[in-house]
N, C-alpha and C positions, 0 to 999 in steps of 0.2 A: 504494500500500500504506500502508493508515494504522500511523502511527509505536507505536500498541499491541499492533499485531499483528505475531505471532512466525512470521517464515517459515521454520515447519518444513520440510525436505528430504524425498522422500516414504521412503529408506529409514533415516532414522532414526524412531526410538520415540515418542522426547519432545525437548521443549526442551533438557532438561539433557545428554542423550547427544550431540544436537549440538553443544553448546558445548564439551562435552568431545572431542569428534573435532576438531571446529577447534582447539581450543586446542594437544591432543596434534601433532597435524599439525603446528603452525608450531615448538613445541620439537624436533620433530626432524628439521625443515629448519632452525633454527639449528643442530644437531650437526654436521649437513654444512658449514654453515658455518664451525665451528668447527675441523673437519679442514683445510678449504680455508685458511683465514687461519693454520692451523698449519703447515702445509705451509711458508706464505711465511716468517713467523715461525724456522721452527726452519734454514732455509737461510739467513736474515741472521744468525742464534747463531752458526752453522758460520765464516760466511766473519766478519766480527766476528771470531769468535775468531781463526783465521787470520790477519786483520791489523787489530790494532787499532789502530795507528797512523794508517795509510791511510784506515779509518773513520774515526777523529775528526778530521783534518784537512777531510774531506769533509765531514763534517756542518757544518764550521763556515759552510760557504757556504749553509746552510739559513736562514732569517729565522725566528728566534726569538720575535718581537716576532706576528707575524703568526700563528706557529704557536701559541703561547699567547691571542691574540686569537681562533682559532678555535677552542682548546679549550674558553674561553670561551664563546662563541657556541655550542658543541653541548652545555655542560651546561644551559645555558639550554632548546634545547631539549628535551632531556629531563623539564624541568619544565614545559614545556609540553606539550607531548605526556602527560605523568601527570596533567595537569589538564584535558584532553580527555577521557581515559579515565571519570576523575572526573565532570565532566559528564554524559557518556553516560550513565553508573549510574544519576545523580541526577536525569537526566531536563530538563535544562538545556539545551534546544537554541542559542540562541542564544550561552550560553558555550562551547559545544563546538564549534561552527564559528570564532568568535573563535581559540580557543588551536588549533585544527588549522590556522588560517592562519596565525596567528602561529611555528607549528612549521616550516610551508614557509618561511615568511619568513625565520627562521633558517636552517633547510635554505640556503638560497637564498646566505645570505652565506657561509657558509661556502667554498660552490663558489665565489661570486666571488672570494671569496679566493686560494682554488688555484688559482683561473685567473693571478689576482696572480701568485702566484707561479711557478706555471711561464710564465710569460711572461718573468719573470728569467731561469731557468733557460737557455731556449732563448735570451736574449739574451747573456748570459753563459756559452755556446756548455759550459754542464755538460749536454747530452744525450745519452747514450751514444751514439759513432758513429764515423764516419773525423774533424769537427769537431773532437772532445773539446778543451779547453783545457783542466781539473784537472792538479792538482797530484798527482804519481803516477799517469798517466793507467790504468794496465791494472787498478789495485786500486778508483782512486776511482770507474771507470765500473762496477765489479761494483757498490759504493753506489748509486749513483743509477741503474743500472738496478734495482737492489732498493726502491729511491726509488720511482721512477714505477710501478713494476709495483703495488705496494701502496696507495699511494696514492690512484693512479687506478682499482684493484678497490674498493676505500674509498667513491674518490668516485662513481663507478659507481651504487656500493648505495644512496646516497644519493640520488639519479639517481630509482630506482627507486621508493624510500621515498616523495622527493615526489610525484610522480605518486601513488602510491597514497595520500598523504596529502588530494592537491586531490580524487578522487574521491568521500575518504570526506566531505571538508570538504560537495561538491554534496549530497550521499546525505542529510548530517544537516540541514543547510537547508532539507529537505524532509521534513524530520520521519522520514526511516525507520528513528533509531536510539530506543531508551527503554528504560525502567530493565529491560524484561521481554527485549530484544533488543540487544543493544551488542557482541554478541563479535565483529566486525568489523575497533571499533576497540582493542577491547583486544587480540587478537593483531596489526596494525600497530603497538603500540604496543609491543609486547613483539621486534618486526623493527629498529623505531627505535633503542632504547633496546642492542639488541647490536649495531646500527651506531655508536653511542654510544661504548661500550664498546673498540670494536674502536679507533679513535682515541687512545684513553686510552693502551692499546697503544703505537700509534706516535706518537706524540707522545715522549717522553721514549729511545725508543729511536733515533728519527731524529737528533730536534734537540735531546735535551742532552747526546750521546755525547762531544760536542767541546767542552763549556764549559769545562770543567776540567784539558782534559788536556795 
């Protein structure tokens, strides 16, 4: 399929109705999303509030250094992934494949990170279980099962994100995206960028509950 040509769907109209179906479609599979990571969210408020102490002593076994180094690492890519999108528009194949590996590539450290990190975890026997060593064990294991449960939904999405990112990376290498056609990558980008988001989240709620208290 040459990269000018717009693969109309046969029961849309035109161009623009498709793009607008796609587009609509992906904001309201992030709503669900939004409910879903709400859900997690408002049962770590409940129990948090319940015991704030217990929280912040938990948190402090969190690696702060590492968790700000990946907050790092995902606003970066965020700005890579918005200068994919960009490309695409512009008709720039060879920068739009660049910054979509460059997106995975961040993608990529981030997870190794978490891996970092729970590999502390489980050495440092913090996984909720019959193990548990914490400090308060019956309050700090609600923490860190609210830890992993989240996180690892997080990292999941990310999971997914890349994979759908290396696809789109082949796709545009071979010329199928241009300025007439891109809505591909601009709704992946718009799935990134609320996994993005979703981190910003947990970041300051996991690991800076305990710095100060």
């Amino acid at each position: 399929m040459a990269g000018d040509a717009y693969p109309l769907k046969h029961h849309f109209d035109d161009p623009a109705q498709q793009t607008h179906a796609a587009t609509l479609g992906m904001w309201a599979f992030l709503a669900t999303e939004v409910l879903f990571f709400g859900g997690l969210f408002t049962a770590y408020a409940v129990y948090r509030s319940s015991y704030p102490g217990a929280f912040a002593e938990a948190s402090r076994h969190l690696d702060v250094t590492l968790g700000t180094i990946n907050t790092g690492v995902l606003i970066g890519s965020s700005l890579t992934m918005a200068l994919a999108v960009w490309a695409a528009q512009t008709g720039r194949r060879r920068d739009q494949v660049l910054y979509l590996v460059l997106t995975i590539l961040l993608g990529s450290v981030f997870l190794g990170i978490k891996v970092v990190e729970y590999g502390h975890k489980f050495h440092e026997h913090l996984v909720p279980g019959p193990h548990f060593s914490g400090s308060e064990p019956a309050h700090a294991q609600i923490f860190f099962s609210l830890y992993f449960v989240m996180t690892g939904m997080h990292a999941l999405h990310m999971v997914i994100g890349i994979v759908l990112l290396a696809i789109l990376a082949v796709r545009a290498g071979r010329g199928r995206f241009s300025p007439v056609y891109y809505s591909p990558v601009e709704v992946t980008g718009l799935y990134w960028h609320f996994v993005d988001i979703v981190w910003i989240f947990l970041f300051p709620m996991l690991y800076l509950i305990g710095l100060h208290a």
